[in-house]
N, C-alpha and C positions, 0 to 999 in steps of 0.2 A: 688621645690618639693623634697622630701625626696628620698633616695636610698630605692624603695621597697620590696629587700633583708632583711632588718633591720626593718624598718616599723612594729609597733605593733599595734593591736588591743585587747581591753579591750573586754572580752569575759566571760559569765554566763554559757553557755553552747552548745554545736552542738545536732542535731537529722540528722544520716545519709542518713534517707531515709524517706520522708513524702508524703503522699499523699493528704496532706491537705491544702500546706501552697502555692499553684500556680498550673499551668497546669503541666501533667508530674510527674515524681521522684522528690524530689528535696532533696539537701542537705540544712539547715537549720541553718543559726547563731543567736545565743542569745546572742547580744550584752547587757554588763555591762551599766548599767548608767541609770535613767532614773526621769525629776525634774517636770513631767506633775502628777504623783503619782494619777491618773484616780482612781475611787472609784471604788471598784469588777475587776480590771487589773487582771488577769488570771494570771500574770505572776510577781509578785510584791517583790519575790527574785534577780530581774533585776535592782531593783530600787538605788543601792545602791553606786553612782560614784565611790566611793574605794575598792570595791568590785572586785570578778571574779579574773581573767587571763589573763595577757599581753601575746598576743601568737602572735609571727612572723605571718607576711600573707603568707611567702613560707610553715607554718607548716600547716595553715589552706586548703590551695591548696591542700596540699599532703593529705589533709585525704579525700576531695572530688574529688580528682584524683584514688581513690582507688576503685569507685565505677562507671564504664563507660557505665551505663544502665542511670544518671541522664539525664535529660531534663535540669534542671539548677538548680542555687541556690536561696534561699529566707533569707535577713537580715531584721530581727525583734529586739524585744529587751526587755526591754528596750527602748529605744528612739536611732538609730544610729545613728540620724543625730548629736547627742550629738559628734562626732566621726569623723566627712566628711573627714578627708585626707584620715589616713588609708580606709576608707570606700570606697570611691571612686576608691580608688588601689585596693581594691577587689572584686569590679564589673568591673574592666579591666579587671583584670585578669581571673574572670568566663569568661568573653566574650571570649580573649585571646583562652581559653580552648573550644570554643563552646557552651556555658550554658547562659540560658539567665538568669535574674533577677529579681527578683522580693523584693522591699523593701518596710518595713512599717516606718511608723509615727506617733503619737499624732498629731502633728499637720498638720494642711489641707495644700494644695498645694498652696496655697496664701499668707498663711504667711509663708510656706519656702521660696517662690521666691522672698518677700518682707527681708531675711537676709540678711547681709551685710556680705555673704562670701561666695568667690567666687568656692570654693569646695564644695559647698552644691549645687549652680547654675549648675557647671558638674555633680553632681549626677544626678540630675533633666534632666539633657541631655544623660546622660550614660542609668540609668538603664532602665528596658525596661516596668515594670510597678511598682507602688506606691499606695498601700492602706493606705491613708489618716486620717486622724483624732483622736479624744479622744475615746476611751469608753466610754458611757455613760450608766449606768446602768438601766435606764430604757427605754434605747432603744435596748436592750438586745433582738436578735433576735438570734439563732440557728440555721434555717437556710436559712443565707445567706452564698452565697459563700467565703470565703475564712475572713471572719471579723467577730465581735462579734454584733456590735451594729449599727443598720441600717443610723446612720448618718454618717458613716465611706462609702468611694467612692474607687472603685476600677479603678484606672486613668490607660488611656495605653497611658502611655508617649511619646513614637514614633512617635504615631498616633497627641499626644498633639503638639510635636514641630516642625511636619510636617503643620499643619495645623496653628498652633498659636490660636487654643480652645482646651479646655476642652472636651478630648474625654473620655468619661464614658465606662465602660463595666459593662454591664449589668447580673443579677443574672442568666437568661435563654437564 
């Protein structure tokens, strides 16, 4: 494993304080990269692997250490899991700090657990929940909690690998 001192992550942009992207405050990263390229992605300036910000994880620490009313953090993207070392260091580390997690995906929970790397599997055990799947633009719903498109699953992972199923959390 890498010295997490040094450790960078490729980064599009932060939002300090969201009240949309988990329970709670949450500080927000926009991870660089993304090769799922979803049709209507909300967010498709992410998309671009050589793009963005190599930014130490102690620099990213320090910006959501500055704000001590968070609940946790939320990694979006982009695609993170395009990313699982540094990524995994930085859901230690929010924990570390007291901040739970919350990460998204393009892809569903089945086919990350089906890659062959084994810092995508610690994610999968580390963070505390994973909103799953593609956009799908005409499953374009508004409002659901924390996602765009009703095929996308809000997984509580704790709950998941406490039990060995699929624990769902639900809209209401």
């Amino acid at each position: 494993m890498s010295n997490t001192s040094t450790l960078k992550l490729r980064v599009n942009d932060f939002i300090s304080d969201s009240i949309v992207d988990g329970f709670g405050l949450r500080f927000v990263v926009f991870t660089q990269g993304c090769n799922l390229r979803c049709p209507g992605c909300h967010n498709p300036s992410t998309h671009a692997l050589d793009e963005g910000k190599l930014i130490e994880l102690t620099e990213i620490r320090k910006k959501w250490k500055r704000n001590p009313l968070l609940h946790g953090i939320t990694i979006s993207g982009g695609e993170p899991f395009l990313q699982p070392e540094p990524v995994l260091e930085l859901i230690k580390m929010a924990h570390e700090d007291g901040l739970d997690v919350n990460i998204y995906s393009g892809n569903t929970y089945e086919t990350l657990k089906k890659k062959d790397c084994p810092f995508i599997h610690e994610i999968l055990k580390e963070a505390d929940i994973l909103i799953d799947g593609p956009f799908i633009q005409q499953l374009k719903n508004l409002n659901l909690l924390w996602r765009g498109s009703s095929n996308q699953r809000i997984i509580d992972l704790k709950k998941t690998n406490l039990t060995q199923e699929l624990v769902i959390i639900p809209d209401s």
